[in-house]
C-alpha positions, 0 to 999 in steps of 0.5 A: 623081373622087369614090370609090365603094365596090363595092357601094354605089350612088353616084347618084340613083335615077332616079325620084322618092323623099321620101327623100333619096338621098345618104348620106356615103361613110363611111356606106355603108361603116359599113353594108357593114362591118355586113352583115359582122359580121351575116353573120358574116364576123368573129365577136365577138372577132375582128380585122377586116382592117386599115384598108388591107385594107378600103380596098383592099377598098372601093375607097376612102381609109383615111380614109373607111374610119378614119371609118367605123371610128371610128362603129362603135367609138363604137357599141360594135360594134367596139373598137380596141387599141392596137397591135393592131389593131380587133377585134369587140366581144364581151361576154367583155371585163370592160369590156363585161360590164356594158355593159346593166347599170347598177345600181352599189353605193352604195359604188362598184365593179362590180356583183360579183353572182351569178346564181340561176337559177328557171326556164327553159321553152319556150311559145308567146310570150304577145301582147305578148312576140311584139309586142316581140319581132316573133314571129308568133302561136303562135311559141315563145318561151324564158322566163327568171327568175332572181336576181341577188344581192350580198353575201358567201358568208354574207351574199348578198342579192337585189337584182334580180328578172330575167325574160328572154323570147328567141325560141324559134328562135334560142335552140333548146337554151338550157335550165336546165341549160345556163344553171346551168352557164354561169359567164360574162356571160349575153350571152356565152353568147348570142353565143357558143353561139347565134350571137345579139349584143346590140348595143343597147338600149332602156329604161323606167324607172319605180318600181313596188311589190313585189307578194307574190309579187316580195317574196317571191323579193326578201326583201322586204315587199310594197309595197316600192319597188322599179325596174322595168327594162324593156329591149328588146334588138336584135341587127344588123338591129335585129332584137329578140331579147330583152325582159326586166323587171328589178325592182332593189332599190336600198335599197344600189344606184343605176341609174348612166347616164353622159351625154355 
Protein backbone atom coordinates (compact mmCIF):
# COMPACT_ATOMS: atom_id res chain seq x y z
CA UNK A 1 0.00 0.00 0.00
CA UNK A 2 1.18 3.33 -1.19
CA UNK A 3 1.83 6.09 1.78
CA UNK A 4 -0.28 9.12 1.63
CA UNK A 5 0.60 12.00 3.75
CA UNK A 6 -2.57 14.00 5.87
CA UNK A 7 -3.29 16.40 4.21
CA UNK A 8 -2.26 15.69 0.67
CA UNK A 9 -4.51 14.26 -1.99
CA UNK A 10 -3.18 11.25 -3.34
CA UNK A 11 -5.64 10.83 -6.62
CA UNK A 12 -6.27 11.95 -9.73
CA UNK A 13 -8.97 14.55 -9.80
CA UNK A 14 -11.66 13.65 -11.39
CA UNK A 15 -12.21 15.43 -14.12
CA UNK A 16 -9.91 16.49 -16.81
CA UNK A 17 -6.83 18.76 -16.17
CA UNK A 18 -3.62 20.05 -18.81
CA UNK A 19 -1.68 19.65 -15.76
CA UNK A 20 -0.49 16.62 -14.44
CA UNK A 21 -1.79 15.42 -11.07
CA UNK A 22 0.84 13.10 -9.67
CA UNK A 23 3.56 15.19 -7.79
CA UNK A 24 6.51 12.53 -5.85
CA UNK A 25 5.16 11.98 -1.97
CA UNK A 26 8.46 13.84 -0.92
CA UNK A 27 7.29 16.78 -2.86
CA UNK A 28 4.10 16.97 -1.06
CA UNK A 29 5.66 16.73 2.08
CA UNK A 30 8.61 19.34 0.98
CA UNK A 31 5.46 21.84 0.41
CA UNK A 32 3.31 20.74 3.83
CA UNK A 33 6.64 21.57 5.66
CA UNK A 34 6.53 24.86 3.71
CA UNK A 35 3.21 25.92 4.74
CA UNK A 36 4.63 25.60 8.26
CA UNK A 37 7.63 27.71 8.11
CA UNK A 38 5.06 30.40 6.23
CA UNK A 39 2.85 30.31 8.90
CA UNK A 40 5.13 30.58 11.23
CA UNK A 41 5.06 27.47 13.17
CA UNK A 42 8.98 27.46 13.58
CA UNK A 43 10.66 30.66 13.36
CA UNK A 44 14.07 31.42 11.72
CA UNK A 45 16.67 29.65 13.98
CA UNK A 46 14.62 27.36 15.31
CA UNK A 47 14.58 23.11 15.32
CA UNK A 48 11.89 21.53 13.56
CA UNK A 49 10.55 18.10 15.14
CA UNK A 50 13.06 15.41 14.17
CA UNK A 51 12.76 13.42 11.28
CA UNK A 52 10.58 10.49 13.13
CA UNK A 53 8.29 13.38 14.56
CA UNK A 54 7.17 14.48 11.14
CA UNK A 55 7.18 10.97 9.81
CA UNK A 56 4.92 10.14 12.34
CA UNK A 57 3.23 13.54 11.87
CA UNK A 58 2.58 12.82 7.92
CA UNK A 59 2.20 9.50 8.18
CA UNK A 60 4.91 8.58 6.12
CA UNK A 61 8.70 6.64 6.25
CA UNK A 62 11.58 8.76 7.47
CA UNK A 63 13.09 8.36 4.20
CA UNK A 64 10.53 10.42 2.38
CA UNK A 65 10.34 12.86 4.87
CA UNK A 66 14.79 12.87 5.01
CA UNK A 67 14.39 13.52 1.11
CA UNK A 68 11.83 16.16 1.59
CA UNK A 69 14.33 17.61 4.12
CA UNK A 70 17.12 17.34 2.22
CA UNK A 71 15.59 19.55 -0.93
CA UNK A 72 14.93 22.05 1.59
CA UNK A 73 18.26 22.19 3.10
CA UNK A 74 19.55 22.43 -0.57
CA UNK A 75 17.11 25.56 -0.93
CA UNK A 76 18.52 27.12 1.88
CA UNK A 77 15.29 26.97 3.93
CA UNK A 78 16.29 24.66 6.11
CA UNK A 79 19.93 24.05 7.56
CA UNK A 80 21.31 20.65 9.45
CA UNK A 81 23.59 20.41 12.34
CA UNK A 82 25.43 17.64 12.91
CA UNK A 83 24.13 16.29 15.85
CA UNK A 84 21.93 18.67 16.69
CA UNK A 85 19.27 18.22 14.51
CA UNK A 86 17.64 20.57 11.48
CA UNK A 87 16.93 24.03 12.11
CA UNK A 88 15.32 27.17 10.24
CA UNK A 89 17.55 28.66 8.17
CA UNK A 90 18.13 32.41 9.48
CA UNK A 91 20.35 35.30 8.23
CA UNK A 92 21.68 35.70 11.78
CA UNK A 93 24.11 32.73 10.70
CA UNK A 94 27.74 34.33 9.72
CA UNK A 95 27.44 31.45 6.78
CA UNK A 96 24.10 33.05 5.34
CA UNK A 97 24.96 36.61 6.13
CA UNK A 98 26.06 37.19 2.80
CA UNK A 99 24.25 34.72 1.25
CA UNK A 100 22.56 37.56 -1.56
CA UNK A 101 25.65 39.70 -1.53
CA UNK A 102 28.37 38.50 -3.90
CA UNK A 103 30.40 41.25 -4.19
CA UNK A 104 34.23 39.89 -2.88
CA UNK A 105 37.29 41.81 -2.49
CA UNK A 106 39.82 41.15 -5.13
CA UNK A 107 42.19 39.72 -2.35
CA UNK A 108 39.69 37.44 -1.18
CA UNK A 109 37.82 36.95 2.34
CA UNK A 110 34.24 38.28 3.20
CA UNK A 111 33.10 41.30 2.29
CA UNK A 112 33.76 43.08 5.65
CA UNK A 113 31.72 46.34 4.79
CA UNK A 114 29.97 49.01 6.83
CA UNK A 115 26.76 50.36 6.28
CA UNK A 116 25.77 54.12 5.89
CA UNK A 117 22.30 54.92 5.90
CA UNK A 118 21.05 58.13 3.46
CA UNK A 119 17.72 58.04 3.69
CA UNK A 120 14.85 56.00 4.69
CA UNK A 121 10.92 57.47 3.81
CA UNK A 122 7.29 56.33 3.26
CA UNK A 123 5.51 57.21 -0.10
CA UNK A 124 2.99 55.88 -2.31
CA UNK A 125 5.27 53.09 -4.61
CA UNK A 126 5.90 54.65 -7.88
CA UNK A 127 4.20 52.17 -11.04
CA UNK A 128 7.02 50.13 -11.79
CA UNK A 129 8.09 49.63 -7.87
CA UNK A 130 4.27 48.43 -7.04
CA UNK A 131 4.75 46.22 -10.52
CA UNK A 132 7.65 44.20 -9.00
CA UNK A 133 6.63 44.18 -5.83
CA UNK A 134 2.75 43.20 -6.80
CA UNK A 135 1.48 46.49 -4.91
CA UNK A 136 -1.76 47.82 -6.06
CA UNK A 137 -1.70 51.56 -7.40
CA UNK A 138 -1.40 54.29 -4.55
CA UNK A 139 -0.04 51.44 -1.81
CA UNK A 140 2.55 52.65 0.14
CA UNK A 141 5.90 51.81 -0.20
CA UNK A 142 9.29 52.31 2.37
CA UNK A 143 12.37 53.50 0.17
CA UNK A 144 15.72 52.91 1.31
CA UNK A 145 19.42 54.47 0.08
CA UNK A 146 22.18 53.60 1.71
CA UNK A 147 25.97 53.08 1.38
CA UNK A 148 28.11 50.40 1.66
CA UNK A 149 31.57 51.24 2.25
CA UNK A 150 35.18 49.03 2.53
CA UNK A 151 38.39 50.14 3.98
CA UNK A 152 39.94 50.96 7.57
CA UNK A 153 38.68 53.38 10.35
CA UNK A 154 40.59 56.19 8.37
CA UNK A 155 40.59 54.86 5.02
CA UNK A 156 36.58 53.80 4.46
CA UNK A 157 35.59 54.04 0.85
CA UNK A 158 32.38 53.54 -1.17
CA UNK A 159 32.02 50.92 -3.05
CA UNK A 160 28.33 50.35 -3.45
CA UNK A 161 25.37 52.48 -3.81
CA UNK A 162 22.32 50.43 -2.54
CA UNK A 163 18.39 51.50 -3.18
CA UNK A 164 15.83 49.22 -1.41
CA UNK A 165 12.23 49.60 -1.92
CA UNK A 166 9.85 47.33 0.63
CA UNK A 167 6.23 47.05 0.90
CA UNK A 168 4.63 49.80 3.17
CA UNK A 169 2.53 47.32 5.05
CA UNK A 170 4.63 44.39 5.91
CA UNK A 171 7.43 46.92 6.98
CA UNK A 172 5.14 49.60 9.28
CA UNK A 173 7.64 51.06 11.68
CA UNK A 174 11.05 50.55 9.73
CA UNK A 175 12.14 53.97 9.89
CA UNK A 176 15.63 55.69 10.13
CA UNK A 177 16.31 55.66 13.30
CA UNK A 178 15.63 52.26 13.65
CA UNK A 179 17.86 51.09 10.48
CA UNK A 180 20.74 53.44 12.09
CA UNK A 181 21.00 51.40 15.10
CA UNK A 182 20.55 48.06 13.75
CA UNK A 183 24.10 46.37 13.90
CA UNK A 184 23.33 43.08 12.54
CA UNK A 185 22.51 41.56 8.53
CA UNK A 186 19.66 44.10 7.27
CA UNK A 187 17.88 40.82 6.30
CA UNK A 188 17.99 39.61 10.01
CA UNK A 189 16.58 42.80 10.83
CA UNK A 190 13.45 42.05 8.45
CA UNK A 191 13.00 38.20 9.69
CA UNK A 192 13.50 39.23 13.03
CA UNK A 193 11.46 42.63 13.84
CA UNK A 194 8.97 42.47 10.87
CA UNK A 195 8.23 38.59 10.62
CA UNK A 196 9.61 39.01 6.70
CA UNK A 197 12.40 36.17 5.41
CA UNK A 198 14.19 36.34 2.37
CA UNK A 199 14.56 33.07 0.98
CA UNK A 200 15.29 33.97 -2.90
CA UNK A 201 16.15 35.95 -5.34
CA UNK A 202 16.35 37.04 -8.93
CA UNK A 203 18.88 38.95 -10.54
CA UNK A 204 19.93 41.68 -13.59
CA UNK A 205 23.35 42.43 -14.08
CA UNK A 206 24.38 44.74 -16.36
CA UNK A 207 27.44 47.49 -16.46
CA UNK A 208 25.95 51.26 -16.43
CA UNK A 209 28.07 54.68 -16.24
CA UNK A 210 27.89 56.55 -13.07
CA UNK A 211 25.40 59.51 -13.65
CA UNK A 212 26.47 62.78 -11.41
CA UNK A 213 24.60 62.55 -8.74
CA UNK A 214 25.58 58.35 -8.13
CA UNK A 215 29.45 59.58 -8.63
CA UNK A 216 28.98 62.06 -6.46
CA UNK A 217 27.81 59.69 -3.18
CA UNK A 218 30.35 57.06 -4.82
CA UNK A 219 33.42 59.40 -4.82
CA UNK A 220 33.72 58.93 -8.22
CA UNK A 221 33.95 60.60 -11.51
CA UNK A 222 30.83 60.77 -13.53
CA UNK A 223 30.93 58.03 -16.39
CA UNK A 224 32.76 55.79 -14.34
CA UNK A 225 31.89 52.08 -14.94
CA UNK A 226 30.30 50.82 -12.56
CA UNK A 227 27.82 47.08 -11.86
CA UNK A 228 24.12 47.83 -11.65
CA UNK A 229 22.47 44.91 -9.44
CA UNK A 230 19.01 44.65 -9.85
CA UNK A 231 17.55 41.94 -7.24
CA UNK A 232 14.24 40.96 -6.76
CA UNK A 233 13.79 39.33 -3.52
CA UNK A 234 10.54 36.86 -2.59
CA UNK A 235 9.79 35.59 0.90
CA UNK A 236 7.45 31.94 1.16
CA UNK A 237 4.77 31.96 -1.35
CA UNK A 238 7.07 33.46 -3.62
CA UNK A 239 5.73 36.40 -2.64
CA UNK A 240 7.99 39.68 -3.50
CA UNK A 241 8.93 41.76 -0.70
CA UNK A 242 11.85 43.77 -1.64
CA UNK A 243 13.32 45.13 -5.12
CA UNK A 244 16.71 46.96 -4.89
CA UNK A 245 19.37 48.56 -7.25
CA UNK A 246 22.78 48.23 -6.26
CA UNK A 247 25.55 50.19 -8.14
CA UNK A 248 29.02 48.24 -7.30
CA UNK A 249 32.24 49.95 -7.57
CA UNK A 250 34.65 47.00 -8.68
CA UNK A 251 37.93 48.82 -9.36
CA UNK A 252 38.98 46.58 -5.77
CA UNK A 253 35.91 44.09 -5.93
CA UNK A 254 34.60 41.39 -8.12
CA UNK A 255 30.74 40.00 -8.06
CA UNK A 256 31.81 36.33 -7.30
CA UNK A 257 28.93 33.45 -8.53
CA UNK A 258 29.74 29.87 -7.65
CA UNK A 259 27.99 27.57 -10.16
CA UNK A 260 27.20 24.10 -9.64
Amino acid sequence: MSETPSGVVGSAPSEPSHAPAFSPLYRQIKSLLGKSLQAGEWLPGQAIPSEFELAARFGVSQGTVRKAIDEMAADNLLVRRQGKGTFVATHAEQSTQFRFLRLTPDEGGAPALQRRLLECRRMRAPMEVARLLSLKSGEPAVQVRRLLLAGGPQALRPVVLDDLWLPGTPFKGLTAERLAAWRGPLYRLFEAEFAVQMIRAEEKIRAVAAAAEEAELLAVAPGTPLLSVERLSFTYGDRPVEWRRGLYLTTAHHYRNELN
